[in-house]
N, C-alpha and C positions, 0 to 999 in steps of 0.2 A: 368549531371543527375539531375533530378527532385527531389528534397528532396520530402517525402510522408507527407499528413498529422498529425500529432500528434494525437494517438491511445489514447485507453484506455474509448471507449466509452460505448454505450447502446449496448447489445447483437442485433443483429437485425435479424438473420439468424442462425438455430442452424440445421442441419444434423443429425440424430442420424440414422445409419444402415440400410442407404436406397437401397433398391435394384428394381429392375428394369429391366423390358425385353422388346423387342420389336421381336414381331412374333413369342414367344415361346422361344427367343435366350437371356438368362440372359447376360444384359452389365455392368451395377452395381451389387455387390457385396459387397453390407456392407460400404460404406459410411458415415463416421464423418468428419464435418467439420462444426466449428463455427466462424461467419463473424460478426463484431463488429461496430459499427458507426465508421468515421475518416477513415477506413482498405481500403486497397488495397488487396485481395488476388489473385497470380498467379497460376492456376491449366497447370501443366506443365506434358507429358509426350506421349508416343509415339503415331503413328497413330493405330485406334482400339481400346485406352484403356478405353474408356468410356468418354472421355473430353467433348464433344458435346453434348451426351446423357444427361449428368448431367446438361449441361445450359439447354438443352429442356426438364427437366424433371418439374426442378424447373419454369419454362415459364406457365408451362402446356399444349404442345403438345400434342395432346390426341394420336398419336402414341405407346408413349410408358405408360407401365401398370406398374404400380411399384405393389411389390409383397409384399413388408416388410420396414418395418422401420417406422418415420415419419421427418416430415421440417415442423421447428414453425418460422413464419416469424410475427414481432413483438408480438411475442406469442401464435399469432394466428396459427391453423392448415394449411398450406398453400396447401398441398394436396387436401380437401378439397373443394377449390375455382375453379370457374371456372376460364379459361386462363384471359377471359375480366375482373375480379374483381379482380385477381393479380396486371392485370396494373392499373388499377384504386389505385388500393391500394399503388401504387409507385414501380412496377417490372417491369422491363426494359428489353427487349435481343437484342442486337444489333444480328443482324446475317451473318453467315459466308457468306452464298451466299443470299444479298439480291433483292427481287423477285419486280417486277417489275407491276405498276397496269394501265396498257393503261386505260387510261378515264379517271383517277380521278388525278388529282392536287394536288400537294404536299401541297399547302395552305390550303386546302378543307381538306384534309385529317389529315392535322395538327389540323385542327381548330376545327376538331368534336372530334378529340381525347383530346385536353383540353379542352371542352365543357363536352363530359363527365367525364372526371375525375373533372371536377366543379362541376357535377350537383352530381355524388357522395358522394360528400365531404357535400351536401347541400346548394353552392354556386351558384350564377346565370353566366351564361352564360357570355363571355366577347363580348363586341361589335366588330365590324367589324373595328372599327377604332383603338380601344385596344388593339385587338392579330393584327393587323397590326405593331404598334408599337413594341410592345413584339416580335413580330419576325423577324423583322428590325435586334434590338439588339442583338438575340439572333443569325441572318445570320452574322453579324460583329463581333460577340465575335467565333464562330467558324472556320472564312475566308472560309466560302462559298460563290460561285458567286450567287449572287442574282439573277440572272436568273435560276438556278433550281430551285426555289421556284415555277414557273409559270408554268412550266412543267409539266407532270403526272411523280407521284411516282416512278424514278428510270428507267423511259423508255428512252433508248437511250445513257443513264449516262455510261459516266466510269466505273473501277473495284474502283479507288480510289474517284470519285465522290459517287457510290453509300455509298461506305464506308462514307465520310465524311456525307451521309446525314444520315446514321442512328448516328451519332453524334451529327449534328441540334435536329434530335428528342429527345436526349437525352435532350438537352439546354433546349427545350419550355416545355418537361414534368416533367423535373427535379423530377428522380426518386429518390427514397430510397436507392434503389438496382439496381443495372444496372449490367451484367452482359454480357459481351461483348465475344462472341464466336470469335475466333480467325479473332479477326475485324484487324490481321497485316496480313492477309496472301493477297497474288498478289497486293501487295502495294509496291513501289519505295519508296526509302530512302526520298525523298520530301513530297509524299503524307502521309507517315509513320510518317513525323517529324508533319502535321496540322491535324492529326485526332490523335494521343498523348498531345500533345496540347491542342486541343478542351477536354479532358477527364483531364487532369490537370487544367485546367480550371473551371470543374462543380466540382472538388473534395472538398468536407467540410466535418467538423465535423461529420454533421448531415447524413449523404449518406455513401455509401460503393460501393467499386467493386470488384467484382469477374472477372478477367482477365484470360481467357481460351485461352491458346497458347504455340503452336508448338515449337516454339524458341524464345531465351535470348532476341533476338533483341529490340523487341519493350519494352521490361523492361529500355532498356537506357534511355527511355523517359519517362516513365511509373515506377517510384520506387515501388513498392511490399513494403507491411509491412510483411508478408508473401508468402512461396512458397509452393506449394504442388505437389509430382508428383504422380498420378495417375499411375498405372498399373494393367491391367487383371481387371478392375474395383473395385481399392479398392486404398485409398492416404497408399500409402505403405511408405512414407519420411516426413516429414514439417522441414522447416526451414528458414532461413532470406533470402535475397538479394543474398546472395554469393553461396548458393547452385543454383539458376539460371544459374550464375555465369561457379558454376563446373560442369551441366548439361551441356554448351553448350563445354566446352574444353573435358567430356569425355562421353558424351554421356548417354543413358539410359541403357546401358548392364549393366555397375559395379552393376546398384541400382537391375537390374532384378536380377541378380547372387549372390546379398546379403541377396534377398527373397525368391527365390529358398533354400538360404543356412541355412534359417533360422536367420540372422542376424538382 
């Protein structure tokens, strides 16, 4: 297992009772959850429970409508912002099922997305011969085949190829917050071991993740500084490593039946 980075940083991401519906259908109900520089957090819990919703909430999906609460992301109002100024600002979603863009080239598509987040920031542009390089190292530090780089976005790619390339994206945009929607699922224990990897790899001090998934598995690679299980849209548990641990030997009924029970 992957030891986690050393905690104990800048608050970067604070949740305070957010709620959220899409088409009329409340999925969140009252969500807290605070994400710190250095952290890993795992939002863990059954299919339905709101786990997806809450990375597409915080993304900003205009789908879903939040109803109540707020998310201060480096202080800032993150609701607020439109989707494109979250990522600009260093917010990341890897996505569960990622979509696919006939035409456009993943170099092309990489290179306006750090082009804007440069010119954001107030920076110039990098040259063509500069994010050539930068992407070079960042295709070698994630063990992607350099030839999906020359490709359109995800057209034709594998389930673990596309995966691994929203991984790439992570590397060249090097986010704040990244936030990775159940990026283990229809992954083989191979392509599960190079795209945990490539995410233990961008982890620092300065950065955090939010890990959205189904099961234990991809935490063998993946260490959690924290766990949360979500249910009926609400973290009804928090705890270390080992509650991952005893979620996957006993399942999510004990914890539904402990909230049910009042416990």
């Amino acid at each position: 297992m992957v030891q986690g980075v050393d905690a104990g940083g800048q608050t970067l991401l604070e949740v305070q009772g957010l709620r959220a519906s899409v088409e009329g259908l409340e999925i969140l109900k009252g969500v807290d959850l605070t994400v710190k520089t250095g952290e890993v957090h795992a939002i863990m819990g059954p299919n339905g429970s709101g786990k997806s919703t809450l990375a597409n909430v915080l993304a900003g999906k205009p789908d879903y409508q939040v109803t109540s609460g707020q998310v201060l992301y480096q202080g800032a109002d993150l609701l607020s912002m439109e989707p494109e100024i979250r990522a600009r600002l260093g917010v990341f979603l890897a996505f569960q099922y990622p979509v696919e863009l006939p035409g456009v080239r993943a170099w092309q598509f990489l290179k306006a997305a750090v082009d804007a987040q440069r010119e954001h920031a107030g920076e110039e542009e990098l040259s063509a011969r500069a994010f050539d390089r930068m992407l070079k190292e960042k295709v070698e530090l994630v063990e992607i085949d350099p030839e999906l780089v020359k490709r359109a976005v995800n057209e034709g790619f594998s389930g673990g190829e596309k995966k691994r390339n929203e991984i790439l994206q992570m590397a060249v945009l090097q986010p704040k917050l990244a936030i990775l929607d159940e990026t283990d699922s229809g992954l083989d224990i191979d392509a599960l071991r190079i795209v945990a990897d490539g995410v233990n790899k961008l982890r620092n001090s300065s950065n955090a993740v939010v890990l959205v998934t189904h099961y234990q598995r991809i935490l063998n690679y993946i260490a959690p500084d924290h766990v949360h299980v979500l249910i009926d849209g609400r973290i009804v548990r928090s705890g270390g490593p080992e509650l991952a641990h005893e979620l996957e030997e006993r399942g999510y009924d004990w914890i539904k039946e402990a909230v049910d029970a009042g416990v």
